[in-house]
Backbone as ProteinMPNN parsed JSONL, in Angstrom:
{"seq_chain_A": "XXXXXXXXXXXXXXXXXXXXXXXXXXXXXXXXXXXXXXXXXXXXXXXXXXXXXXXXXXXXXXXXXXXXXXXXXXXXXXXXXXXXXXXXXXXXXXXXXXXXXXXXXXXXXXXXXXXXXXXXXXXXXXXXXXXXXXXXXXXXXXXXXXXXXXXXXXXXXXXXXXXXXXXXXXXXXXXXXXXXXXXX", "coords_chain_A": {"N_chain_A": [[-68.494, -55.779, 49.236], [-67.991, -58.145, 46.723], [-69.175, -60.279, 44.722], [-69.974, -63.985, 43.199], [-71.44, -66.324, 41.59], [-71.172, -69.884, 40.812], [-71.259, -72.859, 39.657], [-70.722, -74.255, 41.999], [-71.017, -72.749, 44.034], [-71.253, -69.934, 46.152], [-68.93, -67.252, 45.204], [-66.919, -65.285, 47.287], [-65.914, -62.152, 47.909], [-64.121, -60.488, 50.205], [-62.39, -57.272, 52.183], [-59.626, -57.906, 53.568], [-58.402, -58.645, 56.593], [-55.595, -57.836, 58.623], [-55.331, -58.322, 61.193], [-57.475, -59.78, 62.888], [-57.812, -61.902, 60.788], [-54.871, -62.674, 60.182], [-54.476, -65.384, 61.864], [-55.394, -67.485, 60.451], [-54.922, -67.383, 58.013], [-52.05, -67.722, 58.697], [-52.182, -70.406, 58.619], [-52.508, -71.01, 56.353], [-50.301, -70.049, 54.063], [-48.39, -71.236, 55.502], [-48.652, -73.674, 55.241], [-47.502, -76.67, 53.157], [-48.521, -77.133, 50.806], [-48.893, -74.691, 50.358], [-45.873, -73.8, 49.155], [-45.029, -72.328, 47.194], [-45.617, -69.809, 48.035], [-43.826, -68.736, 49.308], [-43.3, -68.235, 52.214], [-43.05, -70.252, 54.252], [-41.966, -70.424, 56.457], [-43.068, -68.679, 58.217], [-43.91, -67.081, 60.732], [-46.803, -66.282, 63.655], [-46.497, -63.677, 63.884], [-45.208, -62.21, 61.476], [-46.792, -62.414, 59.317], [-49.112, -61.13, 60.605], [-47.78, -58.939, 60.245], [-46.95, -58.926, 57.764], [-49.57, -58.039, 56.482], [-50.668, -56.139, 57.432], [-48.468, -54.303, 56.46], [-49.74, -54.326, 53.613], [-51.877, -53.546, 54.3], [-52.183, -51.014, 54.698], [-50.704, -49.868, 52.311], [-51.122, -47.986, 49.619], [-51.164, -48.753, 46.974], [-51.22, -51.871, 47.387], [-53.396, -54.088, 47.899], [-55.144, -56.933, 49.914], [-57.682, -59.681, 49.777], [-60.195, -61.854, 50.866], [-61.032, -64.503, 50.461], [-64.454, -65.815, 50.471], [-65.897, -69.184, 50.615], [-69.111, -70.388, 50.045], [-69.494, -68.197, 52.176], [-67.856, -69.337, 53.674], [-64.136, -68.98, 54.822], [-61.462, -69.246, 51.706], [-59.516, -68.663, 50.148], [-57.278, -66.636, 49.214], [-56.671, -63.019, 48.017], [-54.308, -60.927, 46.251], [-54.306, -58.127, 45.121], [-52.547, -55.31, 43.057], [-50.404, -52.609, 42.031], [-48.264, -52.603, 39.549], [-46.574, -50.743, 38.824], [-45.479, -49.532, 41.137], [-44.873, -51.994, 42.954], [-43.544, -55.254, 43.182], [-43.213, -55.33, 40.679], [-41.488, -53.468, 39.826], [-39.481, -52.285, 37.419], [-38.715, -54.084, 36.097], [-40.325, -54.496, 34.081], [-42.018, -53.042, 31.658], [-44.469, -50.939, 32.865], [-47.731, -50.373, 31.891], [-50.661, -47.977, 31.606], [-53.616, -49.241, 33.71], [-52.835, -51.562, 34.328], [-53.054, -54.544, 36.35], [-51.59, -55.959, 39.057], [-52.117, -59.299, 40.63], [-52.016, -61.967, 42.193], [-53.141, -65.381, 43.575], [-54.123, -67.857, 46.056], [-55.133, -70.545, 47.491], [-57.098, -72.026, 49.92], [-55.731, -74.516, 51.488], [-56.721, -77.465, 51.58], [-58.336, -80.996, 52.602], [-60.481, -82.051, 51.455], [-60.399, -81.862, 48.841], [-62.06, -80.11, 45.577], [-63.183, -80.862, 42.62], [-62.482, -78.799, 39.879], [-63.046, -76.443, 41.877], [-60.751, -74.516, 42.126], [-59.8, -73.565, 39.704], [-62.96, -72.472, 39.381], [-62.005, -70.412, 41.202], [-59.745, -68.874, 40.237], [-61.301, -67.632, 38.002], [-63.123, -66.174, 39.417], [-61.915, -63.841, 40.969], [-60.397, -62.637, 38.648], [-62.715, -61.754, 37.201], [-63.692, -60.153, 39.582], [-61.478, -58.107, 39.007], [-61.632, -57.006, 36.554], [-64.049, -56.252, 36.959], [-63.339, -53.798, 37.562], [-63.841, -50.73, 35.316], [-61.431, -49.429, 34.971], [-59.403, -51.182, 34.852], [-56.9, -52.84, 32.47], [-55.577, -54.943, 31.358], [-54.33, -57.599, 33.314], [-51.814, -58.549, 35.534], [-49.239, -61.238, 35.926], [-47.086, -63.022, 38.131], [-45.876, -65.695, 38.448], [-44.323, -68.035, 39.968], [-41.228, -69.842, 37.564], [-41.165, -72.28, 37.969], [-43.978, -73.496, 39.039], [-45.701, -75.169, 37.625], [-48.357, -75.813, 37.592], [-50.1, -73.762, 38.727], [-49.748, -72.177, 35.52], [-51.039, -73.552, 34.19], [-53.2, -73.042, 34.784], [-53.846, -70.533, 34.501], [-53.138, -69.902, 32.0], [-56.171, -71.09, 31.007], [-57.507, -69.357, 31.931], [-56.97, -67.151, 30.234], [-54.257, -65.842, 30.107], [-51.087, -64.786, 28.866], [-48.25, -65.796, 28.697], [-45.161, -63.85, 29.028], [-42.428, -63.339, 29.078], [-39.86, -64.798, 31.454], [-38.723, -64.047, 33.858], [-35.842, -62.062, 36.135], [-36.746, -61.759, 39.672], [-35.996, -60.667, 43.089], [-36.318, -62.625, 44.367], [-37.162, -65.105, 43.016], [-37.317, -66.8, 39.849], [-39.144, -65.261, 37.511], [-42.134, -66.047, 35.27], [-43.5, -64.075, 33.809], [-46.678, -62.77, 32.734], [-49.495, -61.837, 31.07], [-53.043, -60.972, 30.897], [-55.477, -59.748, 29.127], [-58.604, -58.282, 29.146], [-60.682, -59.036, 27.153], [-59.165, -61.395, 25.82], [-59.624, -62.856, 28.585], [-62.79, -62.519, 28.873], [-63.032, -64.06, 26.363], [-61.643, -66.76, 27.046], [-62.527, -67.682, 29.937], [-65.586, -67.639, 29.103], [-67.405, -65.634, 29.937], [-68.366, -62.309, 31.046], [-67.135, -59.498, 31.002]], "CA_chain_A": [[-68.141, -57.169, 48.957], [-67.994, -59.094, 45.531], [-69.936, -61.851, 44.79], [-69.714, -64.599, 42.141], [-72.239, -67.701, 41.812], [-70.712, -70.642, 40.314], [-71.576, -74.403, 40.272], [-69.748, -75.293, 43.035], [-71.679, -72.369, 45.377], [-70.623, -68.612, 45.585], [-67.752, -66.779, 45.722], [-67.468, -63.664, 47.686], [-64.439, -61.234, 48.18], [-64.146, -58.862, 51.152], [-61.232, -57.047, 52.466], [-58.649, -59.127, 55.107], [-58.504, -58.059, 58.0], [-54.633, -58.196, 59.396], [-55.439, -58.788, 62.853], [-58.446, -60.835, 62.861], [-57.673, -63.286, 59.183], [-54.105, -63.227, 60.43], [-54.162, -66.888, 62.407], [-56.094, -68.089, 59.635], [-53.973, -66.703, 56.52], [-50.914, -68.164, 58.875], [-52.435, -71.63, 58.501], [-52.508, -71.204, 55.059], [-49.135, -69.735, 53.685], [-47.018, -72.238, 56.025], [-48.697, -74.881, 54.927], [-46.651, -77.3, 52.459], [-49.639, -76.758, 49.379], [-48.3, -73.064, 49.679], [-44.748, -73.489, 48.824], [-44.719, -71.518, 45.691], [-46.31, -68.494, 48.571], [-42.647, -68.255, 50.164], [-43.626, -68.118, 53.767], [-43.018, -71.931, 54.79], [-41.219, -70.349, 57.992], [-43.401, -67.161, 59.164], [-44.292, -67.045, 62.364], [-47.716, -65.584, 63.49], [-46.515, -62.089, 63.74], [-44.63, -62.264, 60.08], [-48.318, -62.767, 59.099], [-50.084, -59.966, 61.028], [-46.929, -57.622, 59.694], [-46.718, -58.564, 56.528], [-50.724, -57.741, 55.639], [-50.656, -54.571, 58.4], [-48.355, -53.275, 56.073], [-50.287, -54.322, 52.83], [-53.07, -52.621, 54.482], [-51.491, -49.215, 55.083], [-49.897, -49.384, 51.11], [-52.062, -47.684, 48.605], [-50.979, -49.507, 45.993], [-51.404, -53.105, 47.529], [-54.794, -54.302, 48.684], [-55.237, -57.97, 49.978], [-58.903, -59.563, 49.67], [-59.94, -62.79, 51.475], [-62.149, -65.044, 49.461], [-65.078, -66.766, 50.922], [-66.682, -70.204, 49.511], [-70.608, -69.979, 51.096], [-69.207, -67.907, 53.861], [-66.403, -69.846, 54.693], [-62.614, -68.778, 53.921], [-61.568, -70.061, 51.075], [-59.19, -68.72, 48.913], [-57.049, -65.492, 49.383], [-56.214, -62.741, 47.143], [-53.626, -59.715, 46.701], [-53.805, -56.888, 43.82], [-51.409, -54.393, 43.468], [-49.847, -51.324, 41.23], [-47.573, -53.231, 39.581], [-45.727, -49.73, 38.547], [-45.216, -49.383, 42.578], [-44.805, -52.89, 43.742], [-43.551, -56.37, 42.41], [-42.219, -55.288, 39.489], [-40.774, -52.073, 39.654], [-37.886, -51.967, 37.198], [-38.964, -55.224, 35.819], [-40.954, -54.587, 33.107], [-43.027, -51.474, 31.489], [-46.327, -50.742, 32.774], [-49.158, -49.642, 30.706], [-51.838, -47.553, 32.124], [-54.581, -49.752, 33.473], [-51.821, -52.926, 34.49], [-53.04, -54.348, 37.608], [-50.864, -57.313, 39.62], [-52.519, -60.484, 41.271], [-51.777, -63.071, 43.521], [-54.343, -65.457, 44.673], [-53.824, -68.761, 46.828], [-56.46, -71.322, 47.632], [-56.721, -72.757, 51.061], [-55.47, -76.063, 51.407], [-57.789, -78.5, 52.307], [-58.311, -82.533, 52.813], [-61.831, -82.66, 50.684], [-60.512, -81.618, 47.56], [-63.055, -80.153, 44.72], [-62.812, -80.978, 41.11], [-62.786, -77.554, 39.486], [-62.907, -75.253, 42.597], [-59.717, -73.714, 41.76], [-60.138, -72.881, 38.605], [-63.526, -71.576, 39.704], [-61.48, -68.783, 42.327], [-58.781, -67.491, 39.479], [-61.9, -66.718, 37.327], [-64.076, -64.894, 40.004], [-60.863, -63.446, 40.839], [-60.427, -62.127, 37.223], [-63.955, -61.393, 37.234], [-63.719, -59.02, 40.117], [-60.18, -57.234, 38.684], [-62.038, -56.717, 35.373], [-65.135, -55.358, 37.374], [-62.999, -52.278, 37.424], [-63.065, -50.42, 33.824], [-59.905, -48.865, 34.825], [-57.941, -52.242, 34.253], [-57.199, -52.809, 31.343], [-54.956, -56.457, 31.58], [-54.168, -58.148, 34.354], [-50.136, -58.767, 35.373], [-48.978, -62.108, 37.179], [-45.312, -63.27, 37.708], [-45.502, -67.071, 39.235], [-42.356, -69.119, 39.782], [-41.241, -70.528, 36.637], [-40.913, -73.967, 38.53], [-45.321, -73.709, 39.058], [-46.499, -75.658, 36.411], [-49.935, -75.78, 37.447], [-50.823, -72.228, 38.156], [-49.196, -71.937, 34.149], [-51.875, -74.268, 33.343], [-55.019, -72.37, 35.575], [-53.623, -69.059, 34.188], [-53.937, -70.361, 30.488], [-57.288, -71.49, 30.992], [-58.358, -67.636, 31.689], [-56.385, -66.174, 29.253], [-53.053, -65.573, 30.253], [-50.361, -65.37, 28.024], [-46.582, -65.71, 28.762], [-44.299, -62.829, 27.974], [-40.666, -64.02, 29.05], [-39.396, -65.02, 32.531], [-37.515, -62.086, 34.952], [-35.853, -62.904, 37.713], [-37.158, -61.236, 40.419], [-34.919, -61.112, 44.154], [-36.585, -64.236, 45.71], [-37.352, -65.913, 42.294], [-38.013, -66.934, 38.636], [-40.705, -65.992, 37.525], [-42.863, -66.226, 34.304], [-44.073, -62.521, 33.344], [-47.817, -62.947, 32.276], [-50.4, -60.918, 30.62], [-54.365, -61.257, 30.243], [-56.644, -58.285, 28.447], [-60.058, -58.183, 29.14], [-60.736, -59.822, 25.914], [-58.529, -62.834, 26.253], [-60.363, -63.32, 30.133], [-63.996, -63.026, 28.461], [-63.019, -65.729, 25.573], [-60.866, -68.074, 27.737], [-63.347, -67.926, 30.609], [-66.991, -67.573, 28.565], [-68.277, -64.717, 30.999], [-68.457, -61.258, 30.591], [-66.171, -58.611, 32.157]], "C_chain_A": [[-68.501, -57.506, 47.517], [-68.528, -60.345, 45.565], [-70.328, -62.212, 43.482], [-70.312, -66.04, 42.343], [-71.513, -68.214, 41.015], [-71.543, -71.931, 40.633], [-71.487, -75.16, 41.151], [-70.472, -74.155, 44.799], [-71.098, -70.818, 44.738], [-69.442, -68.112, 46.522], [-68.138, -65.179, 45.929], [-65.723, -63.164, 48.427], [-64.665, -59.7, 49.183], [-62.747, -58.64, 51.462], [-60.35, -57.78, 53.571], [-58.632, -58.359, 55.918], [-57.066, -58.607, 58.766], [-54.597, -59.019, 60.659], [-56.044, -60.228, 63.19], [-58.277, -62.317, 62.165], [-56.445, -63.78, 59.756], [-53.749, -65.233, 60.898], [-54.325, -67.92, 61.184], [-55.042, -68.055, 58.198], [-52.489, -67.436, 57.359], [-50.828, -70.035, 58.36], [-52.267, -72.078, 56.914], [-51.144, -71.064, 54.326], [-48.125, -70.398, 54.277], [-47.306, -73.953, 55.449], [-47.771, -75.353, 53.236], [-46.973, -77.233, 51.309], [-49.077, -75.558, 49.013], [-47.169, -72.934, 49.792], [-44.327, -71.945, 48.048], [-45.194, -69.601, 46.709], [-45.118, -67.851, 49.554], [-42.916, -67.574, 51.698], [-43.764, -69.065, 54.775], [-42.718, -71.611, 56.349], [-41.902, -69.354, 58.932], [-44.014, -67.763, 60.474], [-45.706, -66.15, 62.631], [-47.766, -63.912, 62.995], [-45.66, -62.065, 62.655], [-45.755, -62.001, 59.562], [-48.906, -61.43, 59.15], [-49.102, -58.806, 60.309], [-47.302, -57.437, 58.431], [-48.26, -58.314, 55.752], [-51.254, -56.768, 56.446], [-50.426, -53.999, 57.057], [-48.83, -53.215, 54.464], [-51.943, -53.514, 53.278], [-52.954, -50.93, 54.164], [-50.699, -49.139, 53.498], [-51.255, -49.264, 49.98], [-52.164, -48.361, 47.423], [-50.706, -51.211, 45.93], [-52.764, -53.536, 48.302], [-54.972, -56.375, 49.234], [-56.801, -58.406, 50.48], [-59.048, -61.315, 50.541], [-61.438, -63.062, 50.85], [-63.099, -66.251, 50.275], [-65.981, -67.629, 50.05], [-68.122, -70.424, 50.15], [-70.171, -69.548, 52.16], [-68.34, -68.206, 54.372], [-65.144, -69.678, 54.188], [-62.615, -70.353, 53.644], [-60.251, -70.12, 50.876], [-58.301, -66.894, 49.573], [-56.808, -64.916, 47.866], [-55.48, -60.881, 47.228], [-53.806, -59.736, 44.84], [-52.853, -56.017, 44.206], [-51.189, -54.043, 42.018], [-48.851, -52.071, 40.918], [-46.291, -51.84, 39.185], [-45.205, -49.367, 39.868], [-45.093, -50.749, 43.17], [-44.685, -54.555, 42.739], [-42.641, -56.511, 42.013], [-41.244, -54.0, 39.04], [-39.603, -52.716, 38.517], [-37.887, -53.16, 36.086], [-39.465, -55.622, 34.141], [-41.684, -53.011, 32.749], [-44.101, -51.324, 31.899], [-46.561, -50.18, 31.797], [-50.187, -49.33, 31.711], [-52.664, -48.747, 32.419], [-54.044, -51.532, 33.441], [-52.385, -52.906, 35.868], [-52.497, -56.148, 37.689], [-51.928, -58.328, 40.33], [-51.876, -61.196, 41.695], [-52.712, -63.473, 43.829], [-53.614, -66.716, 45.396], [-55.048, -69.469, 47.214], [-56.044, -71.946, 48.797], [-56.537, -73.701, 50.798], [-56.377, -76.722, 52.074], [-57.442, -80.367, 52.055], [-59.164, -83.021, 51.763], [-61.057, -81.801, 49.462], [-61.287, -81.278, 46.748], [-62.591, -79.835, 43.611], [-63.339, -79.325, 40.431], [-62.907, -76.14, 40.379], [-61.664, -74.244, 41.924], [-59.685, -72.621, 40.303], [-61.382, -71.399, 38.564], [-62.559, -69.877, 40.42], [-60.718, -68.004, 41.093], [-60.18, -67.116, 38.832], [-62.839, -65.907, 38.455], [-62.998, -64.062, 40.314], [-60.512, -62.391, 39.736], [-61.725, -61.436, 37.221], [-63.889, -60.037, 37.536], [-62.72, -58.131, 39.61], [-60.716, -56.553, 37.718], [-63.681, -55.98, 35.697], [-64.723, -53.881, 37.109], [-62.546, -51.56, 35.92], [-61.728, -50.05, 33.971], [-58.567, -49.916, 34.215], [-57.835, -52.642, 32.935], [-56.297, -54.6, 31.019], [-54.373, -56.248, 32.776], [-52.282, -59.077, 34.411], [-49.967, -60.362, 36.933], [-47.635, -62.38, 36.905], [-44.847, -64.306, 38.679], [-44.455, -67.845, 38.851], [-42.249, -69.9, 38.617], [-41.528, -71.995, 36.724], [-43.096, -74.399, 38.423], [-45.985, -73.913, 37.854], [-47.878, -75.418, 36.196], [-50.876, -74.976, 37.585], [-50.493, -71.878, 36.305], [-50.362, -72.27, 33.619], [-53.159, -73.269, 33.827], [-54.783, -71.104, 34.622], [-54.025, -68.833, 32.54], [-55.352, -70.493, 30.58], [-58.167, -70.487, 31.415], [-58.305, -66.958, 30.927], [-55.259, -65.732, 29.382], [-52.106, -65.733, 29.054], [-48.956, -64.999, 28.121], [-45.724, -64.91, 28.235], [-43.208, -63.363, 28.044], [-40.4, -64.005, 30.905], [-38.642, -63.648, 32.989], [-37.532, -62.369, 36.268], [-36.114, -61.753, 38.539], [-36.062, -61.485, 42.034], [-35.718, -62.197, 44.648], [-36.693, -64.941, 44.46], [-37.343, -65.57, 40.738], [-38.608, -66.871, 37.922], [-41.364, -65.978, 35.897], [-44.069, -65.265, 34.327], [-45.322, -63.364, 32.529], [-48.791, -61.763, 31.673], [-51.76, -61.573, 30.632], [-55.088, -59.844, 30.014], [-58.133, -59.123, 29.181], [-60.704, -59.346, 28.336], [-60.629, -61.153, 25.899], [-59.16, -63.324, 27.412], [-61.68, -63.756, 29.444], [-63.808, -64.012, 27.412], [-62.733, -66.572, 26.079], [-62.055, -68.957, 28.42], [-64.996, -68.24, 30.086], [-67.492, -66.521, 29.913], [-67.909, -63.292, 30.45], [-68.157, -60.27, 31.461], [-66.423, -57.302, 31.485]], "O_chain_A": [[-69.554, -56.972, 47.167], [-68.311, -61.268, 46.35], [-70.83, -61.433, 42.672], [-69.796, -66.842, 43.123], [-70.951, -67.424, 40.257], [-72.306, -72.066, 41.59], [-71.9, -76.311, 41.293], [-70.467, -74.476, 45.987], [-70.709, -70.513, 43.611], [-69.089, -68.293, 47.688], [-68.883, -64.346, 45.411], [-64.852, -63.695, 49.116], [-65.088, -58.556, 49.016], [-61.899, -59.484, 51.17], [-60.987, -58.178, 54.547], [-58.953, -57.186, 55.727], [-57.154, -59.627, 59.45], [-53.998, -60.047, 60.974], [-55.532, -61.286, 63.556], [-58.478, -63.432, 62.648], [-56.404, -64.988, 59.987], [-52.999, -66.03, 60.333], [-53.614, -68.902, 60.971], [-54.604, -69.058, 57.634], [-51.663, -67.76, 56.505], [-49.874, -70.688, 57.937], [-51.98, -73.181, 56.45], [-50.77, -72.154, 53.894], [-46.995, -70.306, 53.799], [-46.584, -74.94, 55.309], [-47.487, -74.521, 52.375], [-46.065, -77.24, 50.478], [-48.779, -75.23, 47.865], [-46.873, -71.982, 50.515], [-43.63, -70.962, 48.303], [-45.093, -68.504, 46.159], [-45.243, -66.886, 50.308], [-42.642, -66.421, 52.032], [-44.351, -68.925, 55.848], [-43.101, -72.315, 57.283], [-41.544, -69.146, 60.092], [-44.449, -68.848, 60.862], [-45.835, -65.227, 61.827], [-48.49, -63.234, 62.265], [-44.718, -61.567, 63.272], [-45.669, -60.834, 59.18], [-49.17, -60.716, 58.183], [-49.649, -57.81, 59.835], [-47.779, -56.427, 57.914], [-48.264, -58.37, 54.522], [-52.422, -56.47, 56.193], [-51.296, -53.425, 56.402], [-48.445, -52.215, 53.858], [-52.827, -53.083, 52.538], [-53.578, -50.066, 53.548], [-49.945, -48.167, 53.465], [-52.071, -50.122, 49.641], [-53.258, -48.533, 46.885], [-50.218, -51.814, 44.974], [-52.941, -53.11, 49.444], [-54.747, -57.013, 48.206], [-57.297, -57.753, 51.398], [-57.999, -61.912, 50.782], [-62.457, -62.38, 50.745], [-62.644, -67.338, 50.63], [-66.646, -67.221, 49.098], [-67.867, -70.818, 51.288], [-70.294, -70.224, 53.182], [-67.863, -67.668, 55.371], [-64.92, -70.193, 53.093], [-61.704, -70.865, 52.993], [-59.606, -71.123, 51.182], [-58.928, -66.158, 50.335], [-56.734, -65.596, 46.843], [-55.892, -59.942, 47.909], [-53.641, -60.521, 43.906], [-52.376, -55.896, 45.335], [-51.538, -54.713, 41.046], [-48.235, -52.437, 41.919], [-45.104, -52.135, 39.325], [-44.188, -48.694, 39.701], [-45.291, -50.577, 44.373], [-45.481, -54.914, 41.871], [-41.633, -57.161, 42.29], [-40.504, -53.812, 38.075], [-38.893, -53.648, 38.897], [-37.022, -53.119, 35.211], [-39.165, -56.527, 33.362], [-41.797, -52.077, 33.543], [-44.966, -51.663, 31.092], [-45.85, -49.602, 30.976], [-50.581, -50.152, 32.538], [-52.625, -49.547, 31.484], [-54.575, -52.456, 32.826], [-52.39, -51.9, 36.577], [-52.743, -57.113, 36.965], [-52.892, -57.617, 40.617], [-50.696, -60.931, 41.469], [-53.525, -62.712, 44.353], [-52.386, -66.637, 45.344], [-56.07, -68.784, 47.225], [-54.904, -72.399, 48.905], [-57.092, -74.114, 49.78], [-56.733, -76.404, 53.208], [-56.479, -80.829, 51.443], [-58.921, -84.066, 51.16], [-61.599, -80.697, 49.415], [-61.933, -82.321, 46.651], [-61.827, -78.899, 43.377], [-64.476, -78.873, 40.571], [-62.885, -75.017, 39.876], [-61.943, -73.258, 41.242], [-59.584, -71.412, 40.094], [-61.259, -70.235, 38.182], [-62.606, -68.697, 40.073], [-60.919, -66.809, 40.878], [-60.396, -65.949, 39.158], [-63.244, -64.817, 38.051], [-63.215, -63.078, 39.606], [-60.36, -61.229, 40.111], [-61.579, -60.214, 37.249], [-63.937, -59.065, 36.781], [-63.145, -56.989, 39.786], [-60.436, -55.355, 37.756], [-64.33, -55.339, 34.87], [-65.427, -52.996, 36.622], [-61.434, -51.663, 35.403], [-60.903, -50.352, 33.108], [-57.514, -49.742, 33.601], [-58.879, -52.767, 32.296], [-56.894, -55.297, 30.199], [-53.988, -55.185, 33.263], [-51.78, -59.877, 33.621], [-50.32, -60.466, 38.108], [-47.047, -62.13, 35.853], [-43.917, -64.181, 39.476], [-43.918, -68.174, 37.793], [-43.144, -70.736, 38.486], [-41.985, -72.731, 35.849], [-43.493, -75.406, 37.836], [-46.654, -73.113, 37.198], [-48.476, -75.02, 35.196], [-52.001, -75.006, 37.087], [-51.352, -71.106, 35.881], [-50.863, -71.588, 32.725], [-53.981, -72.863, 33.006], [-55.764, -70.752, 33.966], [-54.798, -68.041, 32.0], [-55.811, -69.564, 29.916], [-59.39, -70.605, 31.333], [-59.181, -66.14, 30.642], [-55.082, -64.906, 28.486], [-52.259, -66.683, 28.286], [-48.54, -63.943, 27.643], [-45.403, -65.071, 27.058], [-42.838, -63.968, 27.037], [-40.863, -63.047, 31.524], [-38.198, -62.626, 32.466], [-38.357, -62.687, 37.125], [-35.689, -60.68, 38.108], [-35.376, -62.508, 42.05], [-35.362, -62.515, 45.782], [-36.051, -65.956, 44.73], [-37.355, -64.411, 40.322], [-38.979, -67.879, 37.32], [-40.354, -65.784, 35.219], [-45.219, -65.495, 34.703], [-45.099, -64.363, 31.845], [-48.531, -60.636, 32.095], [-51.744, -62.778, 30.378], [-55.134, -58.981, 30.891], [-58.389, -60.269, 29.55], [-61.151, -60.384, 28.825], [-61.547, -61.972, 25.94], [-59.324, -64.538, 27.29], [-61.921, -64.955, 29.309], [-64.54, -64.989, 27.566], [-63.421, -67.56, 25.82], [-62.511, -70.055, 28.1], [-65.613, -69.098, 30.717], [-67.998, -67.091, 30.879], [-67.187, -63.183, 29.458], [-68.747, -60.109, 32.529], [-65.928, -56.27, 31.938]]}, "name": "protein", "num_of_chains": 1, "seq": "XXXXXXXXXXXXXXXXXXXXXXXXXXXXXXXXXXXXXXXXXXXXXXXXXXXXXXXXXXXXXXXXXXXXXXXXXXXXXXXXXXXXXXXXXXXXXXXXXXXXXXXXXXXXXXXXXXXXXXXXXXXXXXXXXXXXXXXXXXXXXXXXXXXXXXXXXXXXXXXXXXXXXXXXXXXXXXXXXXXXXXXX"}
C-alpha cells in the first residue's frame, strides 16, 4: 500500500479488488459527477467485468484510493504503448497513463481533490522507471485541465480517440515536483 499525509488526513492506495470494490466503484462511475468516466449506463456486472479484465491485463492496473480508511478516490495506470493510446501518439520509454476519479460526495472538501491528483502523481513518480506521466481527458473537462495544470501538466494537442476528444497531456517529474512543491 501507498501512503500520503496531507492536511486534509491521509491518502492511501491499495489494489481494487473487482469483486469485492465492484458495488462500490458502480456507485461511483454511474453517478452524474462521473460523466466525463463514460459509464452513466453500466450495470453491476459491466463494473465487475470491466476491472476483472483490468486485473488480468499486465499493462493496466486499477488502484482504489482511501481517505483515513475510507474509499475515496479511484485510480487506473496503464502502458500507454499497449492501451489508450495505441496509434495515437509516440511513446517514450518510461510514459505511464492515468486516470483517477474522486468519489462523489454531499460534504464537499475545499482542496481534497487537488490533494488525490497529487498523491496520485506522487505514487506514479514513486517509480524511477517513469519518467512523465500521460493523461488524455475530454476536451469538454475544463476542470480536470485546471487540477492537471496545477501539478504540472502541460497540453500537447487534442486526438480524437473512438469514444472522445481528448486533450493529450504531459507532466515530467520535474514539472510535478515544481507545480506541486514535494519531492518525487
Amino acid at each position: 500500500m501507498n501512503t500520503t499525509t496531507t492536511d486534509l488526513g491521509t491518502l492511501t492506495l491499495r489494489p481494487l479488488d473487482p469483486l469485492k470494490d465492484a458495488e462500490l466503484v458502480h456507485s461511483w462511475v454511474t453517478h452524474p459527477k462521473a460523466a466525463f468516466w463514460m459509464m452513466q449506463d453500466a450495470k453491476l456486472e459491466d463494473v465487475e467485468r470491466a476491472y476483472m479484465e483490468i486485473a488480468a491485463d499486465e499493462h493496466w492496473h486499477a488502484l482504489l484510493g482511501l481517505h483515513d480508511g475510507v474509499p475515496a478516490f479511484l485510480m487506473e495506470k496503464y502502458d500507454p504503448a499497449h492501451r489508450e493510446l495505441v496509434g495515437l501518439y509516440e511513446p517514450q520509454p518510461g510514459d505511464v497513463g492515468m486516470h483517477f476519479l474522486v468519489a462523489p460526495t454531499d460534504r464537499p472538501v475545499h482542496g481534497f481533490t487537488r490533494a488525490v491528483i497529487t498523491a496520485v502523481m506522487a505514487h506514479l513518480f514513486e517509480d524511477p522507471g517513469t519518467v512523465r506521466v500521460v493523461v488524455e481527458p475530454d476536451v469538454s473537462n475544463k476542470a480536470v485541465h485546471a487540477l492537471n495544470e496545477a501539478v504540472g501538466f502541460v497540453p500537447d494537442r487534442e486526438i480524437q480517440k473512438p469514444e472522445k476528444k481528448a486533450l493529450l497531456s504531459f507532466c515530467t517529474r520535474e514539472r510535478f515536483v515544481a507545480a506541486a512543491g514535494v519531492s518525487a
